[in-house]
MDTraj code that builds the backbone (N, CA, C; nanometers):
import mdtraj as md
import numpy as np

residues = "UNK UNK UNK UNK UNK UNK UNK UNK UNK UNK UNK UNK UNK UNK UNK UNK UNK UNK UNK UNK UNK UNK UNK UNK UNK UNK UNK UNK UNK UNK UNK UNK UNK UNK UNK UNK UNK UNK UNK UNK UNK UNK UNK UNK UNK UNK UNK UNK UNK UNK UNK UNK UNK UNK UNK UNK UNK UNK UNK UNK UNK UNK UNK UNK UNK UNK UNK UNK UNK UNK UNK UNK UNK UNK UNK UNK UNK UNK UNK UNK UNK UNK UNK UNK UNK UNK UNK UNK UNK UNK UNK UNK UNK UNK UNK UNK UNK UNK UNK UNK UNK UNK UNK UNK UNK UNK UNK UNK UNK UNK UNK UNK UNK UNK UNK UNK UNK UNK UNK UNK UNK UNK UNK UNK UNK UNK UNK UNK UNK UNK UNK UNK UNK UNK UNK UNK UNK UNK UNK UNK UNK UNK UNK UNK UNK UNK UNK UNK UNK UNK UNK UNK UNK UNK UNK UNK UNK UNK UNK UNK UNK UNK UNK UNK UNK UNK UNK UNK UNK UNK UNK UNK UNK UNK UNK UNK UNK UNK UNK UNK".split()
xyz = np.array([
    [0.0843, -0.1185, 0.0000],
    [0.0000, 0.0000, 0.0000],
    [0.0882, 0.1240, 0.0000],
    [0.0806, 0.2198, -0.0717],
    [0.1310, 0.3571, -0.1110],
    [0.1255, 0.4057, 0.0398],
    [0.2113, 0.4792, 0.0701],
    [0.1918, 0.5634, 0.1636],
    [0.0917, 0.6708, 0.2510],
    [0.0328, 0.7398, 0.0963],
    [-0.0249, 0.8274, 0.1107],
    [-0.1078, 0.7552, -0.0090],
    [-0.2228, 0.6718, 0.0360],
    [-0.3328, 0.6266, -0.0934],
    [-0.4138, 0.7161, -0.1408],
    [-0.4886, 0.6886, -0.2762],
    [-0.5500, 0.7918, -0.3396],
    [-0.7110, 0.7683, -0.2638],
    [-0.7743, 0.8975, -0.2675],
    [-0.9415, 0.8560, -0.2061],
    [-1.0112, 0.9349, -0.3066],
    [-1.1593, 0.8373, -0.3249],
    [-1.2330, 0.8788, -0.4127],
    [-1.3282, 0.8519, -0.3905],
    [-1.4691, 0.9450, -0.4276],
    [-1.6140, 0.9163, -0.3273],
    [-1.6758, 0.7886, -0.4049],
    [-1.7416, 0.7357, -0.3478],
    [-1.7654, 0.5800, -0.3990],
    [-1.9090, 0.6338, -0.4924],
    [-1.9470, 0.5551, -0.6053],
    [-2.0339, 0.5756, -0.6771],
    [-2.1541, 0.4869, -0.6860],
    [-2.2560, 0.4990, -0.7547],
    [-2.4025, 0.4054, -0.7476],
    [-2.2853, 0.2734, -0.8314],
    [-2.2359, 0.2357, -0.9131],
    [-2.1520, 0.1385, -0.9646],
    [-2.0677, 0.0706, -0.9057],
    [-2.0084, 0.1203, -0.7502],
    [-1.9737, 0.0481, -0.6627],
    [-2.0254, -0.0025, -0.5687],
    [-2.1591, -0.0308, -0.5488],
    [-2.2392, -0.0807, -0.4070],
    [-2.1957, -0.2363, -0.4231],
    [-2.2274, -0.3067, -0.5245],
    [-2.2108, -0.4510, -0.5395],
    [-2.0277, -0.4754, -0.4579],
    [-1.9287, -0.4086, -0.5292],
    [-1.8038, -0.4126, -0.4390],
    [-1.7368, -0.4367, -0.3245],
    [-1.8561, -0.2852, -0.3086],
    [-1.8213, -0.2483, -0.1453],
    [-1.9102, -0.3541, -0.0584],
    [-2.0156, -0.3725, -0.1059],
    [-2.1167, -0.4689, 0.0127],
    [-2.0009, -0.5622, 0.0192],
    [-1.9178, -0.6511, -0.0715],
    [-1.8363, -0.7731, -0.0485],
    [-1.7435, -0.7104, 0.0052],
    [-1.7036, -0.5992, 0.0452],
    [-1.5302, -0.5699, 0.0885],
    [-1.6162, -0.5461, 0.2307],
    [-1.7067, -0.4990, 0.2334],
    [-1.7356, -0.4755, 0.3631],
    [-1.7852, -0.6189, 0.4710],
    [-1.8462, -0.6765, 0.3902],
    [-1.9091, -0.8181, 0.4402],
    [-1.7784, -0.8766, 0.4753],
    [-1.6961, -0.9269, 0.3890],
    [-1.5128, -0.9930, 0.4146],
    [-1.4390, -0.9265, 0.4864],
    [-1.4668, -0.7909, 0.5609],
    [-1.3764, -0.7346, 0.6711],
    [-1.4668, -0.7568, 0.7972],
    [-1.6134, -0.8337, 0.8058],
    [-1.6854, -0.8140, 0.9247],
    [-1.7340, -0.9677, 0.9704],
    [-1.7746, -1.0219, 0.8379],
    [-1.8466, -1.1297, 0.8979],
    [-1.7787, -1.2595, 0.8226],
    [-1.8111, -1.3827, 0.8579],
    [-1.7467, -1.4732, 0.7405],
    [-1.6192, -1.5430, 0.8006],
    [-1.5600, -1.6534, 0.7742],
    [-1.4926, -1.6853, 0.7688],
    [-1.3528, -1.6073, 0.7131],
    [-1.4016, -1.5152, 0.5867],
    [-1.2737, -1.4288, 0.5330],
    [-1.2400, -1.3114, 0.6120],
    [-1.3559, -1.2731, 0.6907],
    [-1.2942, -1.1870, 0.7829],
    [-1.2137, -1.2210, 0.8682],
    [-1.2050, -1.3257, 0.9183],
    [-1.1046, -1.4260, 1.0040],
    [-0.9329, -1.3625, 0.9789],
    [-0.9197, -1.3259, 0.8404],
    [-0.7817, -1.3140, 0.8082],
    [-0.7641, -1.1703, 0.8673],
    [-0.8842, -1.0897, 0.9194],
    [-0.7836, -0.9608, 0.9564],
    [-0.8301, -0.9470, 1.1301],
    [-0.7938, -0.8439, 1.1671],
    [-0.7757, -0.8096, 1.3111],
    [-0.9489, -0.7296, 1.3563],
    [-1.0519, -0.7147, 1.2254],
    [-1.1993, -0.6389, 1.2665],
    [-1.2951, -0.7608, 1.2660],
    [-1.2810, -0.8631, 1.2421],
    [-1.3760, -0.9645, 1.2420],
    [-1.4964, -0.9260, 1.3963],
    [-1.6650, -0.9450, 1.3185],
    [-1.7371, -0.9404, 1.4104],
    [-1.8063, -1.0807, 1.4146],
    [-1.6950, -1.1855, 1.3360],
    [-1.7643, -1.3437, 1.2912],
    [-1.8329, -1.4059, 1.4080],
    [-1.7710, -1.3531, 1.5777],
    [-1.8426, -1.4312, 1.6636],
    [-1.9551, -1.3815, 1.7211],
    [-1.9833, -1.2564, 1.7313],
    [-2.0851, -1.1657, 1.7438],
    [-2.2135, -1.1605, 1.6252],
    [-2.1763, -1.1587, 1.4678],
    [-2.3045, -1.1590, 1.4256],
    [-2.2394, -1.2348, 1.2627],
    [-2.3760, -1.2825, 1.1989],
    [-2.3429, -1.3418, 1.1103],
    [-2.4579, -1.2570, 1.0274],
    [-2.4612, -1.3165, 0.8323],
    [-2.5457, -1.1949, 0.7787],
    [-2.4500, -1.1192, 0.7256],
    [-2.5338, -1.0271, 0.6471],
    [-2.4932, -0.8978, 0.6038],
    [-2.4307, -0.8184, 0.6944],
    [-2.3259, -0.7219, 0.6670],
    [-2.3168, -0.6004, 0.7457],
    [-2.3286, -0.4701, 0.7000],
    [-2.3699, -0.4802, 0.5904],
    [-2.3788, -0.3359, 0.4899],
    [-2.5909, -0.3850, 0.4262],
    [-2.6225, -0.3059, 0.3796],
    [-2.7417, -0.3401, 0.2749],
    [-2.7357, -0.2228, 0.1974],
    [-2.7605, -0.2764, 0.0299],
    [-2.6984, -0.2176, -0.0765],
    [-2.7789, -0.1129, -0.0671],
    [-2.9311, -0.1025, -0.0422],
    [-2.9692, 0.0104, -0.0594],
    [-2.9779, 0.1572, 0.0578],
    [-2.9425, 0.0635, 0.1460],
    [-2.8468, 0.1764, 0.2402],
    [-2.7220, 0.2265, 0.1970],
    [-2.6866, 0.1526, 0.1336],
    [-2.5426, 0.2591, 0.0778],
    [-2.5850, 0.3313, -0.0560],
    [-2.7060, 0.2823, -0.1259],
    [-2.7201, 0.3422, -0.2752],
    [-2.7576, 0.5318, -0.1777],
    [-2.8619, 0.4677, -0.0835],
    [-2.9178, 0.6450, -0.0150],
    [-2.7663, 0.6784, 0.0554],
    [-2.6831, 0.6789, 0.1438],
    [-2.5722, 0.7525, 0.1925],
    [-2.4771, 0.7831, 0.0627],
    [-2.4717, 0.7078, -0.0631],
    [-2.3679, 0.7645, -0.1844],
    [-2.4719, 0.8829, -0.2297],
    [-2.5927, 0.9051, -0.2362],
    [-2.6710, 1.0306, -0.2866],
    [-2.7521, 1.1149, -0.2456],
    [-2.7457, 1.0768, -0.0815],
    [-2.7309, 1.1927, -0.0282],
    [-2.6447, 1.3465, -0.0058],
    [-2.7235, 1.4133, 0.0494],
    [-2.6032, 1.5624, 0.0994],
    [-2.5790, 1.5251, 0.2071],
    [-2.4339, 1.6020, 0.2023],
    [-2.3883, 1.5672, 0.3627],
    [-2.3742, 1.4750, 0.3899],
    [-2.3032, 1.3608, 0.3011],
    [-2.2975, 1.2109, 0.3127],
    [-2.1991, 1.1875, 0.2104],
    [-2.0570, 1.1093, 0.2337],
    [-1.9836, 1.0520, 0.1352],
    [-1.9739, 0.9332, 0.2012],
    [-1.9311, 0.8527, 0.0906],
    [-1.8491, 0.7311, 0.1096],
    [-1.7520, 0.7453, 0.0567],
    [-1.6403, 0.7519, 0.1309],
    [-1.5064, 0.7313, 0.0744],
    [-1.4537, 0.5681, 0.0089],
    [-1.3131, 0.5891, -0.0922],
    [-1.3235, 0.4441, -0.1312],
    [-1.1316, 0.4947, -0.1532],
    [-1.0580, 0.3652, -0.1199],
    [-0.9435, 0.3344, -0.1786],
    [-0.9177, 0.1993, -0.2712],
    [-0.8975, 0.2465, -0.3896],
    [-0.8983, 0.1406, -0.4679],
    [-0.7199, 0.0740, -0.4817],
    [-0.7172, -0.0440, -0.4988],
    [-0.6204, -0.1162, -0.5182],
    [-0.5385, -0.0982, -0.6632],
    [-0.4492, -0.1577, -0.6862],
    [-0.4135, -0.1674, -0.8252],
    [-0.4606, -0.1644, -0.9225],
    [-0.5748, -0.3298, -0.8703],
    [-0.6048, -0.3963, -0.9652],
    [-0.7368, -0.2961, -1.0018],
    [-0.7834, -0.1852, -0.9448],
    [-0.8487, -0.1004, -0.9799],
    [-0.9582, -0.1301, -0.9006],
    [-0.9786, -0.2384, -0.8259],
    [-1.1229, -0.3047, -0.6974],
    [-1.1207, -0.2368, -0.5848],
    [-1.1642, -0.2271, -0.4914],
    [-1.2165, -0.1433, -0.3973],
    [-1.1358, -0.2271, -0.2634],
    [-1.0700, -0.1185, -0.2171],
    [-0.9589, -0.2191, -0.0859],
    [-0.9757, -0.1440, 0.0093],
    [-1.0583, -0.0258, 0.0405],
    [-1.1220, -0.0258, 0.1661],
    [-1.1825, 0.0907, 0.1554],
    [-1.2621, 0.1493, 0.2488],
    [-1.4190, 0.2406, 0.2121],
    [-1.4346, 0.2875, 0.3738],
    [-1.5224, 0.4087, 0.3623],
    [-1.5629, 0.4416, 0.4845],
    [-1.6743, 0.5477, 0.4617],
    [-1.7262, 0.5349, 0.5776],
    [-1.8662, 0.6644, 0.5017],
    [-1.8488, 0.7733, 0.6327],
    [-1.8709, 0.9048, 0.5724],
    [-1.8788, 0.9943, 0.7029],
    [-2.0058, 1.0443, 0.5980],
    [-2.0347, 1.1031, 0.7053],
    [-2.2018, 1.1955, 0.6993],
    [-2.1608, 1.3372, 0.8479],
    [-2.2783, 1.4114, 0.7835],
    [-2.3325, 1.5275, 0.9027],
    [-2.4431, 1.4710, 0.9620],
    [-2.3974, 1.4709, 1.0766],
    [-2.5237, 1.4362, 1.1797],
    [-2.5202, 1.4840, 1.2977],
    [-2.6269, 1.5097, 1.3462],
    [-2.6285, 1.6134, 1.4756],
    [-2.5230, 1.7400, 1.4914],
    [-2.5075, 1.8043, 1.4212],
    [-2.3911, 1.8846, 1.3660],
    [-2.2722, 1.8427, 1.3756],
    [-2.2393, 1.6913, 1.4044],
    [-2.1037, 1.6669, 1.3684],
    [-2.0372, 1.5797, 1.2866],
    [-1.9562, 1.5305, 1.2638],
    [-1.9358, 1.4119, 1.2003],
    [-1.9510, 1.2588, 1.2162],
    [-2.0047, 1.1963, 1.1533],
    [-2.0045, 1.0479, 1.1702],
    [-1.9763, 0.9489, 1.0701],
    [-1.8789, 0.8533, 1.0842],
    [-1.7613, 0.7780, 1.0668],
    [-1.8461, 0.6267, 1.0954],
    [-1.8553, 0.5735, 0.9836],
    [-1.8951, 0.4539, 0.9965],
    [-1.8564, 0.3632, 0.8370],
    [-1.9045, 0.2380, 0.8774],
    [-1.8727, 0.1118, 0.7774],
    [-1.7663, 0.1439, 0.7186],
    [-1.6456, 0.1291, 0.7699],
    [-1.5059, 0.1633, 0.7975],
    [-1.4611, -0.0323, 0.7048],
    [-1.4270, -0.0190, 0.6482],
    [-1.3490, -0.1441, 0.6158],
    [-1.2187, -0.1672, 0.5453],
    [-1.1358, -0.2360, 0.5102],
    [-1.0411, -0.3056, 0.4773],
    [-1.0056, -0.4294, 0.4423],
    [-1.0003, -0.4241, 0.3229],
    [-0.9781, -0.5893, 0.2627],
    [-0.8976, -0.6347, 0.4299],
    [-0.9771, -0.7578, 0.4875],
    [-0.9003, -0.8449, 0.5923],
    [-0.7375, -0.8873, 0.5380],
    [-0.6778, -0.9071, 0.4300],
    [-0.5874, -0.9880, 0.3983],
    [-0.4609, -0.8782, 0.3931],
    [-0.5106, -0.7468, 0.3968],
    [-0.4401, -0.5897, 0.3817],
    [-0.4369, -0.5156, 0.5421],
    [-0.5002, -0.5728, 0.6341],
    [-0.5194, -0.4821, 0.7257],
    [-0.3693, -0.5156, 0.7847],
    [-0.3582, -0.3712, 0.8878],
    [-0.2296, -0.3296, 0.9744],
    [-0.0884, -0.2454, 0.8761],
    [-0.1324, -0.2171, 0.7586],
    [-0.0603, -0.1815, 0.6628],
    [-0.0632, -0.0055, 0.6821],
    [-0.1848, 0.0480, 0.7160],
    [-0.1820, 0.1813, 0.7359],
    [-0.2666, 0.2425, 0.6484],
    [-0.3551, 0.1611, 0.5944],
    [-0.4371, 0.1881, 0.5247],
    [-0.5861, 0.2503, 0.5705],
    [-0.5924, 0.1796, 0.7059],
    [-0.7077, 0.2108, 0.7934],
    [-0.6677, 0.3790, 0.8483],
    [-0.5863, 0.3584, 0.8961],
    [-0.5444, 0.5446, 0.9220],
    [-0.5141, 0.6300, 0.8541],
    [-0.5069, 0.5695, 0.7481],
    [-0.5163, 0.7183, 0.6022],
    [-0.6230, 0.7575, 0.5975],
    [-0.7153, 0.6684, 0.6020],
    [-0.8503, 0.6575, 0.5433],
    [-0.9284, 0.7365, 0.6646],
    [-0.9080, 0.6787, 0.7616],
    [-0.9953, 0.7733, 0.8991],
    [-0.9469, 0.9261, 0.8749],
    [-0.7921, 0.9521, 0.8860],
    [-0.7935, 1.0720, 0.8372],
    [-0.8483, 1.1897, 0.7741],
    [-0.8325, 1.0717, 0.6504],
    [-0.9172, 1.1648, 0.5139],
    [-1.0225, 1.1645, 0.5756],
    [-1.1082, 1.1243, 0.6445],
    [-1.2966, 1.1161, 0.6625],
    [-1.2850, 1.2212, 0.7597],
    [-1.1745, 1.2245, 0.8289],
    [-1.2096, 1.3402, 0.9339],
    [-1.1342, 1.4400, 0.8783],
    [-1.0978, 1.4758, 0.8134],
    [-1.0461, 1.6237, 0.7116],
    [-1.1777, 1.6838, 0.6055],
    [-1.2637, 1.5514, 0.6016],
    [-1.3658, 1.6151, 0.5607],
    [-1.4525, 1.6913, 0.6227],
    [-1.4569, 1.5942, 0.7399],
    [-1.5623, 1.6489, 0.8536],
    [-1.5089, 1.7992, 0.8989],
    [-1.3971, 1.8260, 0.9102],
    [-1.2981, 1.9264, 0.9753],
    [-1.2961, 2.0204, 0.8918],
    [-1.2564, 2.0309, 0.7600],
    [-1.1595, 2.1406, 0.7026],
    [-1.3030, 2.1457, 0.6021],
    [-1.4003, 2.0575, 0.5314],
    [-1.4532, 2.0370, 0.3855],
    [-1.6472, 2.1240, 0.4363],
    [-1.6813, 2.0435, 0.5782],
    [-1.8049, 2.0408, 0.6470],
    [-1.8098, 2.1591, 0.7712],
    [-1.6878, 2.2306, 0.8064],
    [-1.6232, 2.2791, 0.9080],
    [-1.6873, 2.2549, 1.0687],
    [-1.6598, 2.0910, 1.0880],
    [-1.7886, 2.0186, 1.1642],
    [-1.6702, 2.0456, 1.2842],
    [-1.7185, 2.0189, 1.4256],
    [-1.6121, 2.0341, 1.5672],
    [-1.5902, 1.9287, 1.6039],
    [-1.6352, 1.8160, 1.5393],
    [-1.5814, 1.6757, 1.5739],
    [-1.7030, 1.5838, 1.4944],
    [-1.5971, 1.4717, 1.5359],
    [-1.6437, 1.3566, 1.4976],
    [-1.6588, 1.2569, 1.5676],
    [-1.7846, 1.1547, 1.5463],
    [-1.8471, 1.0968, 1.6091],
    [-1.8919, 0.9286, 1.5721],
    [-1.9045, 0.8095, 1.5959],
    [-1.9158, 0.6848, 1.5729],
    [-1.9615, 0.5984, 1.6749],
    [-2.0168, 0.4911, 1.6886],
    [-2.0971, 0.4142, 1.7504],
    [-2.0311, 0.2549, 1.6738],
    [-1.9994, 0.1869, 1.7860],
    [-1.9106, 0.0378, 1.7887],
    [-1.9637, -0.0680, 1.8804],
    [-1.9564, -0.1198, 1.8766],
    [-2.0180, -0.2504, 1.9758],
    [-1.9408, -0.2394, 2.0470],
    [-1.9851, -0.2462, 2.2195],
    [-1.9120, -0.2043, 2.3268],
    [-1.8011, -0.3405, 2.3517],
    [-1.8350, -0.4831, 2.2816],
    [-1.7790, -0.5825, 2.3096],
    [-1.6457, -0.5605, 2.2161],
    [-1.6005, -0.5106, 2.1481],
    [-1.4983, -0.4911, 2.0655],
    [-1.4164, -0.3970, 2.1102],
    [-1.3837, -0.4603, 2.2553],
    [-1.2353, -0.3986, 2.3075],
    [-1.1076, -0.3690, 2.2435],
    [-1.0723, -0.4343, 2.1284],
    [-0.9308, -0.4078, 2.0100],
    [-0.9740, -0.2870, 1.9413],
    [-1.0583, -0.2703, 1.8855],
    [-1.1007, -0.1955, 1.7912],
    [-1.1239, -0.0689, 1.8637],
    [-1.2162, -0.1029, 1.9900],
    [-1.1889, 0.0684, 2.0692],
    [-1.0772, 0.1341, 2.1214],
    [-0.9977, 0.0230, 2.1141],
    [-0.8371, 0.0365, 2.1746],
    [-0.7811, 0.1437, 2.0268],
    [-0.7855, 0.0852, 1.9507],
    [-0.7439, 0.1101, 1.8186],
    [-0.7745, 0.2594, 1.8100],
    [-0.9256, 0.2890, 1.7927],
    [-0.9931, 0.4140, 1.8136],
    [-0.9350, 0.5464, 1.9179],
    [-0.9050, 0.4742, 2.0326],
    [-0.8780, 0.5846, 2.1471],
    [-0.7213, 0.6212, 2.0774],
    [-0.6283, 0.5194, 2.0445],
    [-0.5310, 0.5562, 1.9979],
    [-0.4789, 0.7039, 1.9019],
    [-0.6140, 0.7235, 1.8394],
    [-0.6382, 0.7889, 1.7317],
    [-0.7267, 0.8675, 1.7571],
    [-0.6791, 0.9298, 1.9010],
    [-0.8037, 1.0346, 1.9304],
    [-0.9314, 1.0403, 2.0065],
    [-0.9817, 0.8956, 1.9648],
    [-1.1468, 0.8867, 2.0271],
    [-1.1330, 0.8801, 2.1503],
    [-1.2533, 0.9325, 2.2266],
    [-1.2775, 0.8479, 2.3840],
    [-1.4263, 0.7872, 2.3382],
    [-1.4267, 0.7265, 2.4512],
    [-1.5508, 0.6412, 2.5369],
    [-1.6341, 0.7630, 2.5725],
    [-1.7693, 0.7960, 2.5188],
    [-1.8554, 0.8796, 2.6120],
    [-1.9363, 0.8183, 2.7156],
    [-1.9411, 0.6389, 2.6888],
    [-2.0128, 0.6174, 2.8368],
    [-2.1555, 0.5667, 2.7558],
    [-2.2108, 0.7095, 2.6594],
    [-2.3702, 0.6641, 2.6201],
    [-2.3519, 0.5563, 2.5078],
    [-2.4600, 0.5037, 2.5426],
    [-2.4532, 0.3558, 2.4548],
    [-2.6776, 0.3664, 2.3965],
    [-2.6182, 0.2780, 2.2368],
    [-2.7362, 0.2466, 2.2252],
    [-2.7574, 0.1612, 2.1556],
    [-2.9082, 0.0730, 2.1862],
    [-2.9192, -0.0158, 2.1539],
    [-2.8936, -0.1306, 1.9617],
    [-2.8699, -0.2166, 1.9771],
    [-2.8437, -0.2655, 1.9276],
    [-2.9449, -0.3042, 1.8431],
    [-2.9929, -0.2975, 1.7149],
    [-3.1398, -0.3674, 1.6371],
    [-3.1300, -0.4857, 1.5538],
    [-3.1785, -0.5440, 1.6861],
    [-3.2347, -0.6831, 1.6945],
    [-3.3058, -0.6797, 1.6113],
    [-3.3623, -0.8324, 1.5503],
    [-3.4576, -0.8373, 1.4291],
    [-3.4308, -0.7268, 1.2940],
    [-3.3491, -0.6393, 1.2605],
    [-3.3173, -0.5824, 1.1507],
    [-3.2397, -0.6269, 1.0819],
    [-3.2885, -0.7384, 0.9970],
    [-3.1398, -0.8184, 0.9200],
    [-3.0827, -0.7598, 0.8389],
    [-3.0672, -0.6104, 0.8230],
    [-2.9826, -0.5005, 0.7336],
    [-2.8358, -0.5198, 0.8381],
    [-2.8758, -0.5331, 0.9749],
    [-2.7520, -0.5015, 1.0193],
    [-2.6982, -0.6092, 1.0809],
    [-2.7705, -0.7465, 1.0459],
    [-2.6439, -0.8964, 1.0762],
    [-2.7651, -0.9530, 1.1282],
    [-2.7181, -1.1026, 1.1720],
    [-2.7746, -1.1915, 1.2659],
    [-2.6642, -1.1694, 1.3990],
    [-2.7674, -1.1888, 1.4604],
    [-2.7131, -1.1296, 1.6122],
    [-2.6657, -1.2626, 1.6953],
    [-2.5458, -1.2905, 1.7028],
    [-2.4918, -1.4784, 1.7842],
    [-2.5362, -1.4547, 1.9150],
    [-2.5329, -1.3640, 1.9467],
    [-2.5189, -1.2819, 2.1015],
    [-2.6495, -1.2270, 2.1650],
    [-2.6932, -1.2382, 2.2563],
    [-2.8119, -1.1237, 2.2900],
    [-2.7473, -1.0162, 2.3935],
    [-2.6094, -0.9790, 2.3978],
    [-2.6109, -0.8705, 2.4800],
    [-2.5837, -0.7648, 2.4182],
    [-2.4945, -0.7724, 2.2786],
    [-2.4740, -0.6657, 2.1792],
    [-2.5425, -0.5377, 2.2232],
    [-2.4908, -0.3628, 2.2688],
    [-2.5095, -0.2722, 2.1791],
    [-2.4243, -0.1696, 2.1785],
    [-2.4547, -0.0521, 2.1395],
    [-2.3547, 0.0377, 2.1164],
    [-2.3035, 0.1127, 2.1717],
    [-2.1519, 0.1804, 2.2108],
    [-2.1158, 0.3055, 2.2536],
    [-2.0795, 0.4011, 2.1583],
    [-2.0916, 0.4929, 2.2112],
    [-2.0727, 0.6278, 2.1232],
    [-1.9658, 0.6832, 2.1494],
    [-1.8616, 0.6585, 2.0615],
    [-1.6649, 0.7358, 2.0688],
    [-1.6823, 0.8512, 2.0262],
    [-1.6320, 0.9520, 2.0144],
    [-1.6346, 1.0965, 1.9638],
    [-1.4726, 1.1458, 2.0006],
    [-1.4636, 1.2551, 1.8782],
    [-1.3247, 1.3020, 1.8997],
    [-1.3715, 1.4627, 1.8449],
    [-1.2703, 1.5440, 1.9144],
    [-1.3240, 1.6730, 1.9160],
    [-1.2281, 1.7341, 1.8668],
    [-1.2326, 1.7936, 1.7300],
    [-1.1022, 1.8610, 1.6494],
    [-1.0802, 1.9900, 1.7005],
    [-0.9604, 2.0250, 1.7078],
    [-0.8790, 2.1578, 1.7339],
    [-0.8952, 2.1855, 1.9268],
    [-0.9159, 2.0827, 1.9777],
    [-0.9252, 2.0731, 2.1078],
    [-1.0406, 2.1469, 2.2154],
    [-1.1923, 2.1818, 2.1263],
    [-1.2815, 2.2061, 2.1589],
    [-1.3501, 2.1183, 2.2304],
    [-1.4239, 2.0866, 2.3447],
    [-1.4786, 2.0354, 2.3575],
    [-1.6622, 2.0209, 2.3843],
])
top = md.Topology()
chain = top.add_chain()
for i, resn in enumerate(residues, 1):
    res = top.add_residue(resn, chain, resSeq=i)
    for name in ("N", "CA", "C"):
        top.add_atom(name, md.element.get_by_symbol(name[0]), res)
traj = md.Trajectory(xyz[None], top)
């Protein structure tokens, strides 16, 4: 992976892509190969195409995309405006690529949008509180723990089969230029 990868907003022609790059960094056996696997927590989809067809054409909504060589889609992230700030979600990485530095270019860029493009005061995301690595990962890079958490939707098979019944969410936030 280039140092400094190229980013480009993902288009109605990439949903089919991204649903598989995103599904193979979350659920599955192929997620197994990287360090975000949610294989024991939920099985299913983790994206639904026509949730990403509305966040690619909406306002105030990108999906970012880094494409590979071979010109395919090697990892994606969506920020949006919400509640006047930024939010950072379906974050992925080909599993077989992760720890390369690809994941922190990419958060970057999403929060330079939010920052410099949206002139938003932070940014904001929601993770399953059971995914201690990944929040580890997060705080590294700024986020804290706010503590508020919300629930998890059960019975919505847009967002997985649920292995677990205790699943739900906390809310990380990071506050640019040291506002709080």
């Amino acid at each position: 992976m280039p140092a400094s990868p190229a980013f480009r907003p993902a288009t109605a022609d990439d949903v089919p892509a991204l649903v598989a790059l995103v599904t193979s960094a979350y659920r599955g056996d192929a997620s197994r190969a990287g360090w975000t696997t949610e294989a024991d927590l939920l099985d299913g989809a983790r994206i639904d195409p026509e949730v990403l067809h509305a966040d690619i054409a909406r306002p105030g909504s990108r999906v970012v995309v880094v494409d590979g060589a071979d010109g395919a889609p090697l990892a994606c992230a969506h920020v949006a405006i919400e509640d006047g700030h930024g939010y950072f979600g379906m974050f992925a990485v080909d599993p077989r690529l992760q720890g390369r530095g690809t994941g922190d270019a990419l958060l970057a860029e999403c929060e330079r949008i939010a920052r410099e493009e949206w002139r938003l005061p932070g940014m904001r995301m929601t993770v399953i509180d059971l995914r201690e690595a990944l929040i580890a990962w997060y705080e590294r890079r700024g986020y804290r723990r706010t503590g508020r958490h919300k629930p998890f939707p059960y019975g919505d098979l847009r967002f997985g089969i649920p292995l677990r019944d205790d699943l739900r969410f906390e809310v990380l936030e990071k506050t640019f230029g040291g506002r709080r």
